[in-house]
N, C-alpha and C positions, 0 to 999 in steps of 0.2 A: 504494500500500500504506500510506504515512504516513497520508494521509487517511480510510482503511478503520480503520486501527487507531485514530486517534481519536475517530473516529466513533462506536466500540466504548469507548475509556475515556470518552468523553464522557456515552454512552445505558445501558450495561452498569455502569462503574465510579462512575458520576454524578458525573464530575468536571464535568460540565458543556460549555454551547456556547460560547466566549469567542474573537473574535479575535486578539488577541493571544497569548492563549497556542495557539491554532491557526498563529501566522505562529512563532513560538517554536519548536513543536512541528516544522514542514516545517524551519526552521532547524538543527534541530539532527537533523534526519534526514540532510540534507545533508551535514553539517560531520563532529558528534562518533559520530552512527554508525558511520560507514564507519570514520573513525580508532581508535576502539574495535573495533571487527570485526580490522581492520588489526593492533591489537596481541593481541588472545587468538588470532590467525593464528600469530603470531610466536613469542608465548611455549609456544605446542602443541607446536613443533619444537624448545625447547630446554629442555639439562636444568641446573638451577640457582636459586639464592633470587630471580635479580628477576624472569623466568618465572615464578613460582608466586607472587611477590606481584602480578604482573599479573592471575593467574588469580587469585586470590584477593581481587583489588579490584574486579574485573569482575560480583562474587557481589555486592557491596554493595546495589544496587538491592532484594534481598531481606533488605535489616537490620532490614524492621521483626518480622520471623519471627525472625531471629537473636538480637536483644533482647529477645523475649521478648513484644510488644505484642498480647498475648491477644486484646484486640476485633479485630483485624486479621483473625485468624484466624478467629472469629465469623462477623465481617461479609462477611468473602471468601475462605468455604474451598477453592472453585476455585483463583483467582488464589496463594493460600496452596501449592494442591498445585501448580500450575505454576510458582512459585518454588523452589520447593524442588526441584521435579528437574530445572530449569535450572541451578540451583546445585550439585546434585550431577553433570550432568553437566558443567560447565564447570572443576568440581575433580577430579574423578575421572574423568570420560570418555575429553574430550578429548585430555587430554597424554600425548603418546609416553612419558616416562618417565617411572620410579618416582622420582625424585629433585622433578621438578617437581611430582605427583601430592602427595607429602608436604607439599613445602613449601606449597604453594596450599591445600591444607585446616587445618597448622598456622596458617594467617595470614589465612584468611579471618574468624574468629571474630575476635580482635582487632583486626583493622583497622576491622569493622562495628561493634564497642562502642566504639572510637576516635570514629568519627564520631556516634554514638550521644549517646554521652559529649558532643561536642560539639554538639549540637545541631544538626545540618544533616540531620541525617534527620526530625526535627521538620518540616521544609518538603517531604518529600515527598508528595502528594497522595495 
């Protein structure tokens, strides 16, 4: 599946064919997927602020929508609208409670202009 889906941001998103970031890419399917899965698992079942800032930092992938990066939206209204209702369901879907549900959408916005702000969503492809 790693290799399908790159194949797709590669040909689809024209990130391109590059070994390294193809051995990068299988790496971190390995490692930081499952641990990432592992933690929006966790914080689904409980109700409280660091569960919904987990749910809430798990949204970031989609900051370049959340900041506002207009050509983004442009260039890939697909990928735009499949952000966006991953994001809505990772904030509001998933989580058993109303407590988590809150807090994960009060803290989704600011943590993504956090990172924004600092430049590391600059380097997302």
């Amino acid at each position: 599946m790693s290799v399908a889906y790159y194949a797709w941001a590669a040909e689809v998103l024209d990130v391109g064919w590059n070994v390294h970031l193809l051995t990068t890419w299988l790496f971190l399917s390995v490692t930081a997927i499952p641990a990432t899965a592992l933690a929006v698992w966790w914080a689904t079942r409980r109700a409280d602020v660091l569960p919904g800032a987990l749910l809430g930092g798990a949204v970031i992938p989609a900051g370049e929508i959340w900041t506002g990066a207009q050509p983004y939206l442009v260039r890939r209204p697909v990928q735009a609208a499949v952000d966006i209702v991953v994001a809505l369901v990772l904030v509001l879907g998933l989580p058993r409670h109303g407590r988590t549900r809150l807090w994960a959408l009060v803290l989704t916005v600011p943590l993504t202009w956090g990172l924004w702000l600092s430049g590391l969503l600059d380097q997302v492809p």
